[in-house]
LUMGU-561554 format. One line per 5 residues: number of its first residue (from 1); their letters; for each residue x negated, y negated, z negated of C-alpha. Coordinates in Angstrom, 2 decimals. Each point is the difference from the previous one (the first is absolute). Layout:
REM LUMGU-561554
NUM = a = X:Y:Z | ...;
//
This chain:
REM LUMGU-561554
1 = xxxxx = -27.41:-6.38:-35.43 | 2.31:2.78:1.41 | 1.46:2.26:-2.80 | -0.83:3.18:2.68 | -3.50:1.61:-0.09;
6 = xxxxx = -1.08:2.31:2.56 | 0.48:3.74:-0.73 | 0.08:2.95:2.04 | 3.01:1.28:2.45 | 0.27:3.06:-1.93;
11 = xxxxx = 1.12:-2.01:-3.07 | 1.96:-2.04:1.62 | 2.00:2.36:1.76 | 0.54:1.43:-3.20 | 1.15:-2.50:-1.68;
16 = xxxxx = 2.45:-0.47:3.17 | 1.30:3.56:-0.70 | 0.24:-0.42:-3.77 | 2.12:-3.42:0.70 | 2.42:1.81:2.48;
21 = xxxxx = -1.66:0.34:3.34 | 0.23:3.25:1.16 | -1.47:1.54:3.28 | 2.03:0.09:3.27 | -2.91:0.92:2.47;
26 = xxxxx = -3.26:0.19:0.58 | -2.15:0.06:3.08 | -3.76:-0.05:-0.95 | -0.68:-2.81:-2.61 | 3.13:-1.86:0.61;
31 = xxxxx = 2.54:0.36:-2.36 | 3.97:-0.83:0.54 | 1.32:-0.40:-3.25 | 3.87:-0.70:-0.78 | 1.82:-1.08:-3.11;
36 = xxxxx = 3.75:-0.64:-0.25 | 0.17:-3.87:0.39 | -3.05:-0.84:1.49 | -0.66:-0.22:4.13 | -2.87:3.17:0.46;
41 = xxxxx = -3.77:-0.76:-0.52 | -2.53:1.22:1.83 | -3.07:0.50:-2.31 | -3.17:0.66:2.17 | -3.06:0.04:-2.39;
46 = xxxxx = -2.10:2.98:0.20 | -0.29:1.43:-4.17 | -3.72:-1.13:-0.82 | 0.55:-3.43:1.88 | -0.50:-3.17:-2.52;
51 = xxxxx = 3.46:-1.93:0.75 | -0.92:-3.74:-0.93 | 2.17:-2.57:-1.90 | 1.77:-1.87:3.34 | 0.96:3.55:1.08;
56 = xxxxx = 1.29:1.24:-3.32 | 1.66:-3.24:-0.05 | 1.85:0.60:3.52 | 1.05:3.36:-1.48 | 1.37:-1.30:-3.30;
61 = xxxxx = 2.17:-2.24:2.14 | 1.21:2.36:2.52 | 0.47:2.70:-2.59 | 0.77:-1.37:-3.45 | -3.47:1.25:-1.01;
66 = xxxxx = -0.96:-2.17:-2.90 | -3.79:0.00:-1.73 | 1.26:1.56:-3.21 | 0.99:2.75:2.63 | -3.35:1.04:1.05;
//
């Protein structure tokens, strides 16, 4: 079983922001975020979606988002 449970984008792009990930530019519901260290991110989840585990898990890897994060 996947240590990820699905939660909404609003969380999870705070928990982005609260781990360093800070807002570059946005057009519409995509997101480029940048943090020293780490190649851009483009995080394209409308607030009220439900982002499910195999996404969140995609994110933890390309961002160093971790479970305990969320």
């Amino acid at each position: 079983m996947s240590a990820w449970r699905a939660t909404k984008a609003k969380r999870v792009y705070a928990a982005l922001q609260r781990i360093g990930w800070t807002l570059k530019k946005q057009v519409g519901s995509h997101r480029k975020l940048q943090r020293n260290g780490w190649p851009n991110y483009t995080f394209c989840f409308h607030d009220g979606e439900e982002v499910g585990p195999v996404a969140l898990a995609k994110i933890g890897k390309e961002t160093g988002l971790r479970p305990e994060n969320l």
